[in-house]
C-alpha positions as CSV (number, residue, x, y, z in Angstrom):
1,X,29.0,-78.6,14.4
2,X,30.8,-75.1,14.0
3,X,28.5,-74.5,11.1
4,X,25.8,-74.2,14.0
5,X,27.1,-72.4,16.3
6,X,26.0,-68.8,15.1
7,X,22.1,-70.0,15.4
8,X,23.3,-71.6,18.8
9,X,23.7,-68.0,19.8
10,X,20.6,-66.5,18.1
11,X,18.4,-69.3,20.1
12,X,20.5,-69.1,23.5
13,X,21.1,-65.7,24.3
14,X,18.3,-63.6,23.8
15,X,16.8,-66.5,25.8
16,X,19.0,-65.9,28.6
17,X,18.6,-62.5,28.2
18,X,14.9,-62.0,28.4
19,X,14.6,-64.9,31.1
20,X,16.4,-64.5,34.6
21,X,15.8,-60.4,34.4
22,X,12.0,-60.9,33.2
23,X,11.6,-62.7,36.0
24,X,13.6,-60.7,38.2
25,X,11.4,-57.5,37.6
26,X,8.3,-59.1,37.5
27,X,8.7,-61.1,40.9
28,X,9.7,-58.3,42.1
29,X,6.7,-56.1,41.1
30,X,4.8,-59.2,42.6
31,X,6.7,-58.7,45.9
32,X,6.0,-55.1,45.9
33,X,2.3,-55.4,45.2
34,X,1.7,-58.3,47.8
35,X,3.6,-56.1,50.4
36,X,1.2,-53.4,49.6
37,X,-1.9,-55.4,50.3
38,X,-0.3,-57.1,53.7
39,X,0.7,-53.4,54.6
40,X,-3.0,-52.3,54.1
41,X,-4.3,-55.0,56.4
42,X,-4.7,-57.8,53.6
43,X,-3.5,-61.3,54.0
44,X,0.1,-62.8,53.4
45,X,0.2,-63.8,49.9
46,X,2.1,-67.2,49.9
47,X,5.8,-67.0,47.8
48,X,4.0,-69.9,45.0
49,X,2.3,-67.1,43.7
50,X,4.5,-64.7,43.1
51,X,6.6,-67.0,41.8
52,X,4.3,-68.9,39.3
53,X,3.0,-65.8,37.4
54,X,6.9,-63.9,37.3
55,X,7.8,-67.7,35.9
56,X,5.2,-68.0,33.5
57,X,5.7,-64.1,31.9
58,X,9.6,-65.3,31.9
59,X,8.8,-68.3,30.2
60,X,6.7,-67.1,27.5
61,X,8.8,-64.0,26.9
62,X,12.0,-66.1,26.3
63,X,10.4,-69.0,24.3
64,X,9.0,-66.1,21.8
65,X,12.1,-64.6,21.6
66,X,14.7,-67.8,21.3
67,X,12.1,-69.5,18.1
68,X,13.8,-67.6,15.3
69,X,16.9,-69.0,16.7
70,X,15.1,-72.6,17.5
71,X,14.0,-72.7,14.0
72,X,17.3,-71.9,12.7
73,X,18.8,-74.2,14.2
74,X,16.3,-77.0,13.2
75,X,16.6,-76.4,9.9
76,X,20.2,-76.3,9.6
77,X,20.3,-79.9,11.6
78,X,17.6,-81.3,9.3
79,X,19.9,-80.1,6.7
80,X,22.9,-81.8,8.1
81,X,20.7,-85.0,8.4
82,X,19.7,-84.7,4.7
83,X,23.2,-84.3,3.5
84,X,24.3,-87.3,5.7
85,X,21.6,-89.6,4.6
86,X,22.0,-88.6,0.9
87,X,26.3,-89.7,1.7
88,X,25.0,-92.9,2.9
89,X,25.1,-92.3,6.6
90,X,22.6,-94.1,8.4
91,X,19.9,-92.1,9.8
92,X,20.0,-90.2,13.1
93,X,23.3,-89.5,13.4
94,X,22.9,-85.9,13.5
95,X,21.3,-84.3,16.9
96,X,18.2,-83.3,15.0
97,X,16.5,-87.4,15.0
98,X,15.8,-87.2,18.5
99,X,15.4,-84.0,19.4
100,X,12.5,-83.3,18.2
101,X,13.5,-80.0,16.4
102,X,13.7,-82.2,13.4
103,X,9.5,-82.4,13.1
104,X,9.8,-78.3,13.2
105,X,12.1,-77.9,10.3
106,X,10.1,-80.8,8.3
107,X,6.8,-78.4,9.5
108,X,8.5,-75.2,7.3
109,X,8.1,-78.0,4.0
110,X,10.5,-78.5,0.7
111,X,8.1,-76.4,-1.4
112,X,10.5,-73.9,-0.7
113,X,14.6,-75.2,-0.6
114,X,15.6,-73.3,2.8
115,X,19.2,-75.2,2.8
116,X,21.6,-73.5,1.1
117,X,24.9,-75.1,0.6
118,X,26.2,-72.9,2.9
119,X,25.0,-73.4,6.3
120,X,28.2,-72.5,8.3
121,X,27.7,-68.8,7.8
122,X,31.0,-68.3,6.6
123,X,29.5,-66.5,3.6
124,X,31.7,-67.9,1.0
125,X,29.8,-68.0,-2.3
126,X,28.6,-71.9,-3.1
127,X,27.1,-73.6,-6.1
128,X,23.2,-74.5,-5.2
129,X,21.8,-77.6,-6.5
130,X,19.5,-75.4,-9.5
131,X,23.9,-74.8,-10.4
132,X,23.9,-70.9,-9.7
133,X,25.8,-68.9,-7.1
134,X,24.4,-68.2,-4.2
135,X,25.9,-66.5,-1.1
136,X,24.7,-69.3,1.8
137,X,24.4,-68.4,5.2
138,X,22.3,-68.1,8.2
139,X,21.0,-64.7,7.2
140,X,19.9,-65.7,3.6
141,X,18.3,-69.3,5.3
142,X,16.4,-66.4,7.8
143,X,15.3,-64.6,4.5
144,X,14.0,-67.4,2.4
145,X,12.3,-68.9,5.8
146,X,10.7,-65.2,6.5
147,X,8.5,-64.1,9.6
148,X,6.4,-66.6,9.3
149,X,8.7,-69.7,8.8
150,X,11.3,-68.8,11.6
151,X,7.5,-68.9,14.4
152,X,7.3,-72.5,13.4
153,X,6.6,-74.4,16.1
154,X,6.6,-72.0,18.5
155,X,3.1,-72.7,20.4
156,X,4.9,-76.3,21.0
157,X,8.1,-74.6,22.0
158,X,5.9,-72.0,24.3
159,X,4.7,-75.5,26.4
160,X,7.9,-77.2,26.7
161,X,9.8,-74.7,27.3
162,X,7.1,-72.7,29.7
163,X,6.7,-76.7,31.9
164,X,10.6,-76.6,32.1
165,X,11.6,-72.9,32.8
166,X,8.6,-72.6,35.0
167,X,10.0,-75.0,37.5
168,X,13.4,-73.6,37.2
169,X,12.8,-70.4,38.3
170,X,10.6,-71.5,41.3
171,X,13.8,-73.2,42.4
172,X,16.2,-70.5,41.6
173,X,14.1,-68.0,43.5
174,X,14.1,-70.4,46.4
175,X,17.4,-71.2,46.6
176,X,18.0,-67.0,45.9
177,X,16.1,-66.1,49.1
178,X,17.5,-68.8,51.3
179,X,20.9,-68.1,50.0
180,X,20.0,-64.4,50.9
181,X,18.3,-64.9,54.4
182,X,21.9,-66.6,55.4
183,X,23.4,-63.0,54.7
């Protein structure tokens, strides 16, 4: 599963990235904005929604930016899969069959042959089925997929991952400001 790894890290960290500060700054605005409207004689505004809208701007920022990654990822599994089915493995072995990342990389089709032989990035030069060279890779599986390709999926990914990340940051700001009330 090393051969993974690199598109592990394309997929998880600009997620990370984009999703705890995203929400940090626009909670925060949120904050500002409802203190604002108290301060000018307007009514409390309840902490649900301030923290719904920051959540859901997290959410869809870090879903977008994480597919590339997701697809990546998918399609080297669903390569993996094909190359252990072909060896006479039995079917769902590889983390792909029940994730349901496998249906995305079947979505990007076999018109085109994204699966080099090479899918652990190392870059050493492999034979492709057609016989030639061909330097394999994550970068050259990025290529061949293009703009297009690595988006796959990504209006799916945009409402699981929006339903899950959603309710995580309503808890982590909760548990934030009660951890910071304590202080």
């Amino acid at each position: 599963m090393l051969g993974s790894l690199p598109a592990i890290w394309i997929k998880t960290v600009p997620y990370t990235m984009f999703q705890l500060p995203l929400y940090d700054v626009t909670s925060s605005a949120l904050r500002d904005a409802a203190a604002m409207l108290l301060a000018s004689g307007g009514v409390a505004v309840p902490p649900i929604l301030i923290q719904l809208p920051a959540s859901f701007v997290a959410a869809f920022a870090a879903s977008l930016v994480s597919q590339p990654g997701d697809t990546l990822l998918s399609t080297i599994n669903k390569g993996s899969a094909r190359k252990m089915l072909a060896a006479g493995a039995p079917p769902c072995i590889s983390d792909a069959c029940g994730s349901g990342d496998f249906d995305v990389a079947v979505a990007v089709g076999d018109s085109i042959d994204p699966y080099p032989d090479d899918l652990d990035g190392d870059g050493d030069e492999d034979t492709s089925s057609s016989g030639q060279k061909t330097k394999g890779g994550l970068w050259e599986l990025a290529a061949t997929l293009g703009p297009a390709g690595l988006m796959v999926g990504w209006s799916e990914r945009l409402v699981h991952v929006s339903s899950v990340v959603i309710i995580q940051l309503i808890c982590y700001d909760n548990i934030k400001h009660a951890l910071l009330v304590g202080q």
